[in-house]
mmCIF entry with sequence, helices, sheets and N, C-alpha, C, O atoms, coordinates in Angstrom:
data_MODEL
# 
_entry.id   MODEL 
# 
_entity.id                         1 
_entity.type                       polymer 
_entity.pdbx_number_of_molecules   1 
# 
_entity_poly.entity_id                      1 
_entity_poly.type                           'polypeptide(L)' 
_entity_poly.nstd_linkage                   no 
_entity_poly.nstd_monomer                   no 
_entity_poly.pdbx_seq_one_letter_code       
;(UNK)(UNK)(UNK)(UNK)(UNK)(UNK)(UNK)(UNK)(UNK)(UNK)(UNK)(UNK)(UNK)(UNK)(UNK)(UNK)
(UNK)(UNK)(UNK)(UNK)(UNK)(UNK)(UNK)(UNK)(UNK)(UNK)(UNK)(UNK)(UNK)(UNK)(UNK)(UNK)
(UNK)(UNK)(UNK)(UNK)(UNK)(UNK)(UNK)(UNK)(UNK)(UNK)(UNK)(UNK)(UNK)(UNK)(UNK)(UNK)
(UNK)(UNK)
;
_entity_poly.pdbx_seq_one_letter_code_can   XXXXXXXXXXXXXXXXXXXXXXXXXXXXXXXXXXXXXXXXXXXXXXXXXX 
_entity_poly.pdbx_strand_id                 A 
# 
loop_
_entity_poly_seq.entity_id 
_entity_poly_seq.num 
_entity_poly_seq.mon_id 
_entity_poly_seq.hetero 
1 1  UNK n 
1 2  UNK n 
1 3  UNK n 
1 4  UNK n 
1 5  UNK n 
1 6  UNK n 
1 7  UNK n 
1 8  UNK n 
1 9  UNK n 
1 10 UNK n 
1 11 UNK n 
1 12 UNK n 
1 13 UNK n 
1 14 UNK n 
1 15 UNK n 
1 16 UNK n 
1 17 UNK n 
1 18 UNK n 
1 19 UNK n 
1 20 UNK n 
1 21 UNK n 
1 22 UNK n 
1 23 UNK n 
1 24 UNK n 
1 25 UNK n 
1 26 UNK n 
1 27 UNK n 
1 28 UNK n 
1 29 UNK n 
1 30 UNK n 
1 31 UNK n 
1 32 UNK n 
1 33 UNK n 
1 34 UNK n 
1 35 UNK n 
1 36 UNK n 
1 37 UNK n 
1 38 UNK n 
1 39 UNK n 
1 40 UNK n 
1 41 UNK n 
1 42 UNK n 
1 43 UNK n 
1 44 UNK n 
1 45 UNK n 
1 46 UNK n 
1 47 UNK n 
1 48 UNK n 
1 49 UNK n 
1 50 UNK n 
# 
_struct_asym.id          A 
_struct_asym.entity_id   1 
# 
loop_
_struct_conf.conf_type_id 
_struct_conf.id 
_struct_conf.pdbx_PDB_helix_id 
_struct_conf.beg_label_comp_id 
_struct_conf.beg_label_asym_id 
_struct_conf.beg_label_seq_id 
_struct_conf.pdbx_beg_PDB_ins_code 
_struct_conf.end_label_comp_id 
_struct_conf.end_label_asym_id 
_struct_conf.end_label_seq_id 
_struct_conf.pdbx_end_PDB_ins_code 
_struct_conf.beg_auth_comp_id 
_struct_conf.beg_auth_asym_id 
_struct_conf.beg_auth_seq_id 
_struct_conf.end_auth_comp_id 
_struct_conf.end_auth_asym_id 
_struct_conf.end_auth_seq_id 
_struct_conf.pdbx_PDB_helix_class 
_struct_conf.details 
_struct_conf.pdbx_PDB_helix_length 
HELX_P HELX_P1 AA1 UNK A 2  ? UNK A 11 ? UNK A 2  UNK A 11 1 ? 10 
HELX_P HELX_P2 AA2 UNK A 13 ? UNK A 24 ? UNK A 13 UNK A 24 1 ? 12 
HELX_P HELX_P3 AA3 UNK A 30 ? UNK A 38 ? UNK A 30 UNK A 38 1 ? 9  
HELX_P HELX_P4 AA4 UNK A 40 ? UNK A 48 ? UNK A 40 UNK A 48 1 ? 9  
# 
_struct_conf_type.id          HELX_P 
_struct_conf_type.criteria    ? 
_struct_conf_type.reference   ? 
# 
loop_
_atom_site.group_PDB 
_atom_site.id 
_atom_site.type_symbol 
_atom_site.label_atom_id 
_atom_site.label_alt_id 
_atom_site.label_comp_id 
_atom_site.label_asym_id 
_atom_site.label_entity_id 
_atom_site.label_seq_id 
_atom_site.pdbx_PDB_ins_code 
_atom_site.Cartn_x 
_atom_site.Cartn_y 
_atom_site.Cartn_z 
_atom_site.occupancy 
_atom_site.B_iso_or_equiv 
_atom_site.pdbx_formal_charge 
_atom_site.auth_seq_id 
_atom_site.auth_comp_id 
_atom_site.auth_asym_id 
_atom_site.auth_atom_id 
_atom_site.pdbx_PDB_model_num 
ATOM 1   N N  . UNK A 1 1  ? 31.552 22.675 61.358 1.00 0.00 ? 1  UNK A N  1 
ATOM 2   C CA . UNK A 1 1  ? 32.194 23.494 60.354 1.00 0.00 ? 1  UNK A CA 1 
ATOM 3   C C  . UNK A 1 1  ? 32.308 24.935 60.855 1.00 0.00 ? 1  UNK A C  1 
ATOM 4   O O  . UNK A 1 1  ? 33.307 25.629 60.665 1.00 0.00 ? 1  UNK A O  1 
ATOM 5   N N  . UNK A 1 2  ? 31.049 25.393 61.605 1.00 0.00 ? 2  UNK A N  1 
ATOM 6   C CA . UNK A 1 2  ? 31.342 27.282 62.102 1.00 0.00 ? 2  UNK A CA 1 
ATOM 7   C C  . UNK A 1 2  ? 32.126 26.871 62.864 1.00 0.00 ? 2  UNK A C  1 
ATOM 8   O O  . UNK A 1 2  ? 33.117 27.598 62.792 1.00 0.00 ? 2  UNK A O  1 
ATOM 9   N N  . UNK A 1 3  ? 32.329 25.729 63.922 1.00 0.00 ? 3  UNK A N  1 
ATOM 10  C CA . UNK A 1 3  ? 33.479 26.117 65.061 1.00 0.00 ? 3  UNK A CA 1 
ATOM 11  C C  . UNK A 1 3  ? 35.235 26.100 64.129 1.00 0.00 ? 3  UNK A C  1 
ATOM 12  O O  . UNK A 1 3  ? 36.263 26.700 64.440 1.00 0.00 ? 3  UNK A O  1 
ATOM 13  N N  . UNK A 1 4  ? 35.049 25.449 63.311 1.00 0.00 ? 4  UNK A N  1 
ATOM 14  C CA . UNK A 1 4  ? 36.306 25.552 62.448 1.00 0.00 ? 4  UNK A CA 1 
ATOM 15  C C  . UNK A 1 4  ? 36.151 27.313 61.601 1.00 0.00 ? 4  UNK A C  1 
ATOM 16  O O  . UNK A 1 4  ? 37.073 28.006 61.171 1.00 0.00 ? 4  UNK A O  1 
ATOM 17  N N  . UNK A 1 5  ? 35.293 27.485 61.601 1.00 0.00 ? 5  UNK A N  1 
ATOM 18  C CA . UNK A 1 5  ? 35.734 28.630 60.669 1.00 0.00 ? 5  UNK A CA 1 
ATOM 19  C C  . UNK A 1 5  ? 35.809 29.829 61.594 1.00 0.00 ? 5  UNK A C  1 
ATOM 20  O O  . UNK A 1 5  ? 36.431 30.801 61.166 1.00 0.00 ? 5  UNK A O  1 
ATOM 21  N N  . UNK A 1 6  ? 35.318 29.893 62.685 1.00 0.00 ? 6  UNK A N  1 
ATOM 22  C CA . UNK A 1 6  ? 35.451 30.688 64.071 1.00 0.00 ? 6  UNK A CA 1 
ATOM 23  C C  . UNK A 1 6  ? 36.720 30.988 64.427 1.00 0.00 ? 6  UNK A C  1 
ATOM 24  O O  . UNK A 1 6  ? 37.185 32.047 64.848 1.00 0.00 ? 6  UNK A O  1 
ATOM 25  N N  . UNK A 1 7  ? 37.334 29.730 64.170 1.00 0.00 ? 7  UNK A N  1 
ATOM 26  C CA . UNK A 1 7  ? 38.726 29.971 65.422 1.00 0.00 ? 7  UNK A CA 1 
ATOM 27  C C  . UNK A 1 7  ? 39.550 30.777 65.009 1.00 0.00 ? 7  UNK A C  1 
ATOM 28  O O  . UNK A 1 7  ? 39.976 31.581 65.839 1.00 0.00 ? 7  UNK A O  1 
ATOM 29  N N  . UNK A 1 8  ? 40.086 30.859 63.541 1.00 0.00 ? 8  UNK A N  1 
ATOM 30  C CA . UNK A 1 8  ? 40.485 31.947 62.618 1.00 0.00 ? 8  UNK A CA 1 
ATOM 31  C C  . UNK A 1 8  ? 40.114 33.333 63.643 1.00 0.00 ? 8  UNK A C  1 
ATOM 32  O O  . UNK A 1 8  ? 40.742 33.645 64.655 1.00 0.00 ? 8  UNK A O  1 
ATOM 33  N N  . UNK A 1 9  ? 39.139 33.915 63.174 1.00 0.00 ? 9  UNK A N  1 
ATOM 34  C CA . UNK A 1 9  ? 39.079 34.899 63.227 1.00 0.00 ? 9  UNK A CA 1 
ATOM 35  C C  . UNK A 1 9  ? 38.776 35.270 65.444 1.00 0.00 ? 9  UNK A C  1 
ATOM 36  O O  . UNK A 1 9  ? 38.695 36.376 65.979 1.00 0.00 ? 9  UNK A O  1 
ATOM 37  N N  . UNK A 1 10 ? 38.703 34.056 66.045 1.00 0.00 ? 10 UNK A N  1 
ATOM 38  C CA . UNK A 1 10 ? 38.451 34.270 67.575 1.00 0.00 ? 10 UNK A CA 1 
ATOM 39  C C  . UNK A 1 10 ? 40.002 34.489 67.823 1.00 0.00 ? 10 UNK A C  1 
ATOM 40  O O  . UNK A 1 10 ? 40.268 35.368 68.643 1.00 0.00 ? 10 UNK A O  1 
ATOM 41  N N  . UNK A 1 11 ? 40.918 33.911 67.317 1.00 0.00 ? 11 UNK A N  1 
ATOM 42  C CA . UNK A 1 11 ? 42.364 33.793 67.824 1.00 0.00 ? 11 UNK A CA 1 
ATOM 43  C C  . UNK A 1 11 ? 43.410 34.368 67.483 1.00 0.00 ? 11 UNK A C  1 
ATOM 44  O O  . UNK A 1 11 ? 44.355 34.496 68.261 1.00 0.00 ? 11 UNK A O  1 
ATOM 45  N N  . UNK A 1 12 ? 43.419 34.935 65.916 1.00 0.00 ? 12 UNK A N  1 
ATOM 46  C CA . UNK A 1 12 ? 43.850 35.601 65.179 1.00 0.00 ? 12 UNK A CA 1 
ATOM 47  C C  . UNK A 1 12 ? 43.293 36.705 64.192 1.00 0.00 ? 12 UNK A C  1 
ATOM 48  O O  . UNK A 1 12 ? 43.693 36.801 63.032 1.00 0.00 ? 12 UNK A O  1 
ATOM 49  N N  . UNK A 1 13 ? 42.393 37.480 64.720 1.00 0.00 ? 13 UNK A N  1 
ATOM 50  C CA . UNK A 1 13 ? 42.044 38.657 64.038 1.00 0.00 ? 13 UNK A CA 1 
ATOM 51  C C  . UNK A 1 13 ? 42.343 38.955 63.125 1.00 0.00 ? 13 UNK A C  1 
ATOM 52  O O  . UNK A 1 13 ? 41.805 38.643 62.063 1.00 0.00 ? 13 UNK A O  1 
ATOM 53  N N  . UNK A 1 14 ? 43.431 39.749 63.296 1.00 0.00 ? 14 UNK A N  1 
ATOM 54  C CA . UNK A 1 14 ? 44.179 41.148 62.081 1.00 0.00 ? 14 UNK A CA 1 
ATOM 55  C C  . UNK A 1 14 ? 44.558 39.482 60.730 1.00 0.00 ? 14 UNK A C  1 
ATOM 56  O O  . UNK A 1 14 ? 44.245 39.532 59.540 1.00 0.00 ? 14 UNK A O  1 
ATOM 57  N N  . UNK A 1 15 ? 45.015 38.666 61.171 1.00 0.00 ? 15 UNK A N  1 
ATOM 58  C CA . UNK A 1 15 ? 45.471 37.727 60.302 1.00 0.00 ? 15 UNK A CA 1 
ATOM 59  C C  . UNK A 1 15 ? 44.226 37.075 59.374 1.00 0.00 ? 15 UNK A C  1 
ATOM 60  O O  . UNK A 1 15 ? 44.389 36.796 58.186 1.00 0.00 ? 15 UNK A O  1 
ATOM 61  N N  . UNK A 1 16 ? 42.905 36.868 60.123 1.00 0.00 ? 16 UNK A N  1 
ATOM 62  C CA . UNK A 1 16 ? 41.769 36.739 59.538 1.00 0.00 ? 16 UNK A CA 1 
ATOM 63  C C  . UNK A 1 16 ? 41.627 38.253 58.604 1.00 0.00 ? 16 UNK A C  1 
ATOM 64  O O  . UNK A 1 16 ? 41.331 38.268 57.410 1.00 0.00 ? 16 UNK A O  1 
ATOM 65  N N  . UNK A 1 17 ? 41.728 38.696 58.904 1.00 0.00 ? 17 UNK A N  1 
ATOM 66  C CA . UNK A 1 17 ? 41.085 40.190 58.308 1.00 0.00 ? 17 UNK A CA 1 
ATOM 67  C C  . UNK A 1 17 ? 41.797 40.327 56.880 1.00 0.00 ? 17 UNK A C  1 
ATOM 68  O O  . UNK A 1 17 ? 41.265 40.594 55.802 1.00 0.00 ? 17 UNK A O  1 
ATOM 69  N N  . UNK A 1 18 ? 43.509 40.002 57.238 1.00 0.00 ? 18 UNK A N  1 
ATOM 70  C CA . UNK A 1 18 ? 44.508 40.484 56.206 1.00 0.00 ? 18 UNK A CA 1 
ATOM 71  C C  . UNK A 1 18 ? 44.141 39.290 54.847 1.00 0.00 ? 18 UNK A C  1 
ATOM 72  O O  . UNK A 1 18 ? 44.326 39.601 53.671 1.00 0.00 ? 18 UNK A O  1 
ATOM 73  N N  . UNK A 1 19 ? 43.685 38.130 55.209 1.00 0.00 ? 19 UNK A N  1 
ATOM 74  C CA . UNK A 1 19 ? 43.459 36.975 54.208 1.00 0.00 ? 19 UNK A CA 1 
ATOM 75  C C  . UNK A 1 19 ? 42.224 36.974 53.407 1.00 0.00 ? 19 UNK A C  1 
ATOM 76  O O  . UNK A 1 19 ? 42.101 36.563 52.253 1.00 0.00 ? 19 UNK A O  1 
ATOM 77  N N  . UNK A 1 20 ? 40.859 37.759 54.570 1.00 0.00 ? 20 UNK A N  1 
ATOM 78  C CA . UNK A 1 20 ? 39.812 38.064 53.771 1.00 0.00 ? 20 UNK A CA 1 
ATOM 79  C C  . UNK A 1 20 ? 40.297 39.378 52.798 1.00 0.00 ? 20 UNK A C  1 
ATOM 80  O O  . UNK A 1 20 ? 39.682 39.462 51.735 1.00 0.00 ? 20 UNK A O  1 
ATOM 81  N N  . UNK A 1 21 ? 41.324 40.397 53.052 1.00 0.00 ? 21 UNK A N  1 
ATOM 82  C CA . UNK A 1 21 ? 41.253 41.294 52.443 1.00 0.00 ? 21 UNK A CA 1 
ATOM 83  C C  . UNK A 1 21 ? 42.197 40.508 50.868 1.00 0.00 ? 21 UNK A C  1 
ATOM 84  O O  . UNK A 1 21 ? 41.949 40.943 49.744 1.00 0.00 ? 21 UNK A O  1 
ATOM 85  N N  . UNK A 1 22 ? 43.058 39.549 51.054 1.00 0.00 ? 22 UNK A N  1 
ATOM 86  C CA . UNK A 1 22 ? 43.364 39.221 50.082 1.00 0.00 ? 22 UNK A CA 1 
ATOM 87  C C  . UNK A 1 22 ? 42.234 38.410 48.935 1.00 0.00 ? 22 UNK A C  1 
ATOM 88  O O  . UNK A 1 22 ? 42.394 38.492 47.718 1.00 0.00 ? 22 UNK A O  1 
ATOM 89  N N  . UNK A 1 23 ? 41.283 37.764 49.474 1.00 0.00 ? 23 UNK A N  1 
ATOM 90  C CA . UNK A 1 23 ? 40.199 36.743 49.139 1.00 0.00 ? 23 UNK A CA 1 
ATOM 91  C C  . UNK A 1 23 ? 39.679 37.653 48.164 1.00 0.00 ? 23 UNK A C  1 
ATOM 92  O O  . UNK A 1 23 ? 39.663 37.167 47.033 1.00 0.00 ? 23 UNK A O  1 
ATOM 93  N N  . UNK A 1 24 ? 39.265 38.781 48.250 1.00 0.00 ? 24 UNK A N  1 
ATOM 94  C CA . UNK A 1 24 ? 38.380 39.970 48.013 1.00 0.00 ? 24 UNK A CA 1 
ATOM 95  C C  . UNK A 1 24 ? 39.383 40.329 46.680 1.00 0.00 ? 24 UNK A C  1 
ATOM 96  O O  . UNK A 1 24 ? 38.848 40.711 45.639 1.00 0.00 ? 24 UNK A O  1 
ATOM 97  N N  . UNK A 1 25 ? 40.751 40.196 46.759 1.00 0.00 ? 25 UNK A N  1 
ATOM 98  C CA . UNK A 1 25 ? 41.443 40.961 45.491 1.00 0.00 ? 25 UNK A CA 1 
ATOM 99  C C  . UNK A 1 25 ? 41.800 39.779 44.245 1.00 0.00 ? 25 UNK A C  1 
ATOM 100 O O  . UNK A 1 25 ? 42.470 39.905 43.221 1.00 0.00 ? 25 UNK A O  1 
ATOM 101 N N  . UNK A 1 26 ? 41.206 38.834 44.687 1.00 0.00 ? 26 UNK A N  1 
ATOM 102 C CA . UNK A 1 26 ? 41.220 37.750 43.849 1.00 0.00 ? 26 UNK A CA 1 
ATOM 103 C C  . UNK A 1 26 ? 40.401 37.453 42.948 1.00 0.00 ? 26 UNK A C  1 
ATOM 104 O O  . UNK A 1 26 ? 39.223 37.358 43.292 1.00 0.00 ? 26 UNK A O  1 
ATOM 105 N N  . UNK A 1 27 ? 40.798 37.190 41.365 1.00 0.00 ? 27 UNK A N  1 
ATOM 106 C CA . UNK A 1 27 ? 39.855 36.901 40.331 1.00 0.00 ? 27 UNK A CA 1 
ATOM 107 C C  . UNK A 1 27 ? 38.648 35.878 40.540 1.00 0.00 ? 27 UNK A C  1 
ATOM 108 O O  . UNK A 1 27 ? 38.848 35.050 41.428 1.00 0.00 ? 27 UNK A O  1 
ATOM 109 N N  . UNK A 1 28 ? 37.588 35.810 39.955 1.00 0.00 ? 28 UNK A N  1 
ATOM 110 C CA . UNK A 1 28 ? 36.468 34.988 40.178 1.00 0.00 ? 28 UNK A CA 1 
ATOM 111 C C  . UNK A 1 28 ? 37.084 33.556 39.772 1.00 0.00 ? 28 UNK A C  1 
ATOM 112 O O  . UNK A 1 28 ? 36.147 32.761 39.848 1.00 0.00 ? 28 UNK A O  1 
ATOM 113 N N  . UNK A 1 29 ? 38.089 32.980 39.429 1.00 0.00 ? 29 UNK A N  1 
ATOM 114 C CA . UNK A 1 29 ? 38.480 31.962 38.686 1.00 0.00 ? 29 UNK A CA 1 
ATOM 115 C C  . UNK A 1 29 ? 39.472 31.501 40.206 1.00 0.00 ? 29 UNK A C  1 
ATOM 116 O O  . UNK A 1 29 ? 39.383 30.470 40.874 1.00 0.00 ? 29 UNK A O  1 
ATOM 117 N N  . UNK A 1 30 ? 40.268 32.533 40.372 1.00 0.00 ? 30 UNK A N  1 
ATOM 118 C CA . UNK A 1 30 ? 41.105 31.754 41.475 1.00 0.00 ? 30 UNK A CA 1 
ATOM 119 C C  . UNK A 1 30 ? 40.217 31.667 42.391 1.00 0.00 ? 30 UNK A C  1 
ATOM 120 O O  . UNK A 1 30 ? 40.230 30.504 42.794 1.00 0.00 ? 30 UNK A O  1 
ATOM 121 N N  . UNK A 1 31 ? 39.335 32.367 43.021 1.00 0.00 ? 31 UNK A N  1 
ATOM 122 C CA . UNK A 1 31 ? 38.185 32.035 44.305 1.00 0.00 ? 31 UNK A CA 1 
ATOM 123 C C  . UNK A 1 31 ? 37.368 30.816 44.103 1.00 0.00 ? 31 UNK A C  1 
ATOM 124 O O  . UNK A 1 31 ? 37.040 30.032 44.993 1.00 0.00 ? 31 UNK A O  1 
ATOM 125 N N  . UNK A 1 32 ? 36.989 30.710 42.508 1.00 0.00 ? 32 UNK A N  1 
ATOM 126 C CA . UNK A 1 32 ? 36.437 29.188 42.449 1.00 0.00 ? 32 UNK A CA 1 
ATOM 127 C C  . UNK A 1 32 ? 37.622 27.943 42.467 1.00 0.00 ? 32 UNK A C  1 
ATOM 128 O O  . UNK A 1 32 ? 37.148 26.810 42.545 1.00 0.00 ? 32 UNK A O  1 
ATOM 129 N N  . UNK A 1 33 ? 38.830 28.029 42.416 1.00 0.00 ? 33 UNK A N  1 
ATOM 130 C CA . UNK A 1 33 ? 39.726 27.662 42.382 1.00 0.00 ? 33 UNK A CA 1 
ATOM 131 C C  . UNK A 1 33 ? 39.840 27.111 43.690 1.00 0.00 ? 33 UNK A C  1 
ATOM 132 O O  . UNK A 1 33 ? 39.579 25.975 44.086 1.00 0.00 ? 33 UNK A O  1 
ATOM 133 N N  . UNK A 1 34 ? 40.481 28.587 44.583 1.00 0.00 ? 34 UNK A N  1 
ATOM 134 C CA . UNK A 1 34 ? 40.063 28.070 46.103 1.00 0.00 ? 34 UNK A CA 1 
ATOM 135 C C  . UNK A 1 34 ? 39.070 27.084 46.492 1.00 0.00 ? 34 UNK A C  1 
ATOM 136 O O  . UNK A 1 34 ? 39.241 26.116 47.233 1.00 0.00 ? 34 UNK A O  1 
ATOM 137 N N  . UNK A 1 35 ? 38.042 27.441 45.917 1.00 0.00 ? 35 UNK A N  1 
ATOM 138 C CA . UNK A 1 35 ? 36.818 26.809 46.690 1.00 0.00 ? 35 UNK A CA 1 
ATOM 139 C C  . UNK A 1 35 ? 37.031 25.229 46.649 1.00 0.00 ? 35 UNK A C  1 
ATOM 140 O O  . UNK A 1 35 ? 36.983 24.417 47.573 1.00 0.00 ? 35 UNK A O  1 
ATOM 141 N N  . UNK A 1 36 ? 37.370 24.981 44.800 1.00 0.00 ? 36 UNK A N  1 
ATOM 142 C CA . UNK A 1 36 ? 37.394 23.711 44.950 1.00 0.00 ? 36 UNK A CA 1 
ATOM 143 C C  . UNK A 1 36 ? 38.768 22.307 45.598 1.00 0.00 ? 36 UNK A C  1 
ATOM 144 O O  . UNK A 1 36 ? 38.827 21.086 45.736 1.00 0.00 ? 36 UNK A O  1 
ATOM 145 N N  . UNK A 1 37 ? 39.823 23.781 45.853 1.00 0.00 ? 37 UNK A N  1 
ATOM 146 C CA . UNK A 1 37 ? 40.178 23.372 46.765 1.00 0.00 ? 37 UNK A CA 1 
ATOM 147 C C  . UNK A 1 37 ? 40.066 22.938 47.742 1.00 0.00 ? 37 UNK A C  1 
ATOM 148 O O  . UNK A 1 37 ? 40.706 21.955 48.114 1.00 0.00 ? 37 UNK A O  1 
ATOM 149 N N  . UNK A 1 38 ? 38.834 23.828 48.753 1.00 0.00 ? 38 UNK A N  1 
ATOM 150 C CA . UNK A 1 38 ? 38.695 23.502 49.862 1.00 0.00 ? 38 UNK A CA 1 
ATOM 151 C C  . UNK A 1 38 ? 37.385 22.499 49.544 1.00 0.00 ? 38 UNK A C  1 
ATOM 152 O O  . UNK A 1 38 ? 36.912 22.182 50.635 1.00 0.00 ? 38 UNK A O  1 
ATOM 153 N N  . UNK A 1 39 ? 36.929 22.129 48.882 1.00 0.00 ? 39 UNK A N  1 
ATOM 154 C CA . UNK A 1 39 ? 35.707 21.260 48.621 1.00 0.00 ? 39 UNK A CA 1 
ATOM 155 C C  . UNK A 1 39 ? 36.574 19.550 48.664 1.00 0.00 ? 39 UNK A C  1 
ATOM 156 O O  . UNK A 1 39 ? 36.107 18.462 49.002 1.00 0.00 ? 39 UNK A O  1 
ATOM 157 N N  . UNK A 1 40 ? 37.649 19.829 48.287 1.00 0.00 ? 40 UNK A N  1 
ATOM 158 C CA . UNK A 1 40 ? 38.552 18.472 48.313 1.00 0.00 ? 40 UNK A CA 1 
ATOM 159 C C  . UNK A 1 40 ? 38.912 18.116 49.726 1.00 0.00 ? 40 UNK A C  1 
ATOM 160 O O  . UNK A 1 40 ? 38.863 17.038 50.319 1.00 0.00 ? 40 UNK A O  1 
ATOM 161 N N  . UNK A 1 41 ? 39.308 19.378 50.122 1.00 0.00 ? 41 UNK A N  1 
ATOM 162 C CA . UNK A 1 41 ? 40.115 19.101 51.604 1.00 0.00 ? 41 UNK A CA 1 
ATOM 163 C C  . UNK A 1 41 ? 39.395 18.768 52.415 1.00 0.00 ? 41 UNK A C  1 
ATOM 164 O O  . UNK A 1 41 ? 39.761 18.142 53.409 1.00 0.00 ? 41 UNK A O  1 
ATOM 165 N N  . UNK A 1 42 ? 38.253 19.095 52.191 1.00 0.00 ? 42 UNK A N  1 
ATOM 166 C CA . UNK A 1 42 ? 36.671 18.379 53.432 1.00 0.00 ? 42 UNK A CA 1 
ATOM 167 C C  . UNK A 1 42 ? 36.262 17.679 52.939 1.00 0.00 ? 42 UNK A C  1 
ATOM 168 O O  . UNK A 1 42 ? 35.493 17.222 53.784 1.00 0.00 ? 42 UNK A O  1 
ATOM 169 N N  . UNK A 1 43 ? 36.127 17.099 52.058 1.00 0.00 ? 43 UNK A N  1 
ATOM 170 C CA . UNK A 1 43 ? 35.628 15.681 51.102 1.00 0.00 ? 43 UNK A CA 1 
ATOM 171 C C  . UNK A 1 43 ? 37.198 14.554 52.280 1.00 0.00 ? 43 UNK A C  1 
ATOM 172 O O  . UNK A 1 43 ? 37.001 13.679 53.123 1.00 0.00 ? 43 UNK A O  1 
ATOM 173 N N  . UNK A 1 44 ? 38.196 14.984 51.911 1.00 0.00 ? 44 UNK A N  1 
ATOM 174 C CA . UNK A 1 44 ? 39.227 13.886 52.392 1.00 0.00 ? 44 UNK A CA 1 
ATOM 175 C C  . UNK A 1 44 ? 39.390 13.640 54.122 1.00 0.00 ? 44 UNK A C  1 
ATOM 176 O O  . UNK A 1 44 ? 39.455 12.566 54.720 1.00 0.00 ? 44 UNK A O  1 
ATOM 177 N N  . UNK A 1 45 ? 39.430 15.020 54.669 1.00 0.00 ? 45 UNK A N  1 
ATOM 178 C CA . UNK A 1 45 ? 38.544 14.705 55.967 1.00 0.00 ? 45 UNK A CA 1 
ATOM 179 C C  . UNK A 1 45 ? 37.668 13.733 56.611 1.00 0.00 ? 45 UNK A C  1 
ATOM 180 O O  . UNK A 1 45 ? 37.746 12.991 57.590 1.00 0.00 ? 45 UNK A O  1 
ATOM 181 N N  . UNK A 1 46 ? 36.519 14.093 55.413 1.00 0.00 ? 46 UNK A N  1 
ATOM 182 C CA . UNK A 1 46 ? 35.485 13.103 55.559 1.00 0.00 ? 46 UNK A CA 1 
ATOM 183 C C  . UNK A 1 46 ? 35.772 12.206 55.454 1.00 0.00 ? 46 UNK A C  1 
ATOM 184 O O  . UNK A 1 46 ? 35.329 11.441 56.310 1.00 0.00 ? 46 UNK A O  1 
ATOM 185 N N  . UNK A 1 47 ? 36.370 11.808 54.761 1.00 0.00 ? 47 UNK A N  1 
ATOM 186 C CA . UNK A 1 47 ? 37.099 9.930  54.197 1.00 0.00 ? 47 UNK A CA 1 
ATOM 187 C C  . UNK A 1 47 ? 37.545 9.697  55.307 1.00 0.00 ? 47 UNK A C  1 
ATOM 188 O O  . UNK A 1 47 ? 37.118 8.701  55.892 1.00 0.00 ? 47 UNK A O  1 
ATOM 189 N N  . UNK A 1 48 ? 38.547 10.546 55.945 1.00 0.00 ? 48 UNK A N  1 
ATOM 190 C CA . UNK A 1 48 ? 39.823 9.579  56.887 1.00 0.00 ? 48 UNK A CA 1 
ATOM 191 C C  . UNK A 1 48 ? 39.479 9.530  58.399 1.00 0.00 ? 48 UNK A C  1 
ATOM 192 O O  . UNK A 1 48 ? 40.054 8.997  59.348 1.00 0.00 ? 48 UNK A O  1 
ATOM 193 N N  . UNK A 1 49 ? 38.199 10.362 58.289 1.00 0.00 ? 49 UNK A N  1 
ATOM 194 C CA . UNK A 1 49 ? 37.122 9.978  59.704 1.00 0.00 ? 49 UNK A CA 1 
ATOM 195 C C  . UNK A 1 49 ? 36.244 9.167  59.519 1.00 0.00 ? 49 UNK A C  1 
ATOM 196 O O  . UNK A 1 49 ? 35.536 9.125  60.525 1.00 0.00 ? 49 UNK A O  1 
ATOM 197 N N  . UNK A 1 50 ? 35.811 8.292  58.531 1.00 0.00 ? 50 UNK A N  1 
ATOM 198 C CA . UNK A 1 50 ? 35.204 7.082  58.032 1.00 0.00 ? 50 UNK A CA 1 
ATOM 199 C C  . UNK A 1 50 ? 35.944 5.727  58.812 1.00 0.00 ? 50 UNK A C  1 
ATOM 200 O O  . UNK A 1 50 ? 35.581 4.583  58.539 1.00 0.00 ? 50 UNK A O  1 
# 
């Protein structure tokens, strides 16, 4: 999971930077929102490497 969340910011900087700065201007509802977004998208991962 860190080598996935690494590459972001090893390969594309300013673009990592500009998305955390958006993350940060986001209501507590859409960030849990996100999250459980991304809680799906690695849950289905997991499945289709099963």
């Amino acid at each position: 999971m860190l080598v996935l969340e690494g590459l972001l910011p090893l390969f594309l900087p300013q673009a990592w930077r500009e998305a955390f700065k958006r993350m940060i201007a986001l209501r507590d509802g859409q960030l849990r929102f996100f999250g459980l977004v991304s809680v799906i998208g690695g849950l289905g991962l997991i499945l289709l490497g099963m």
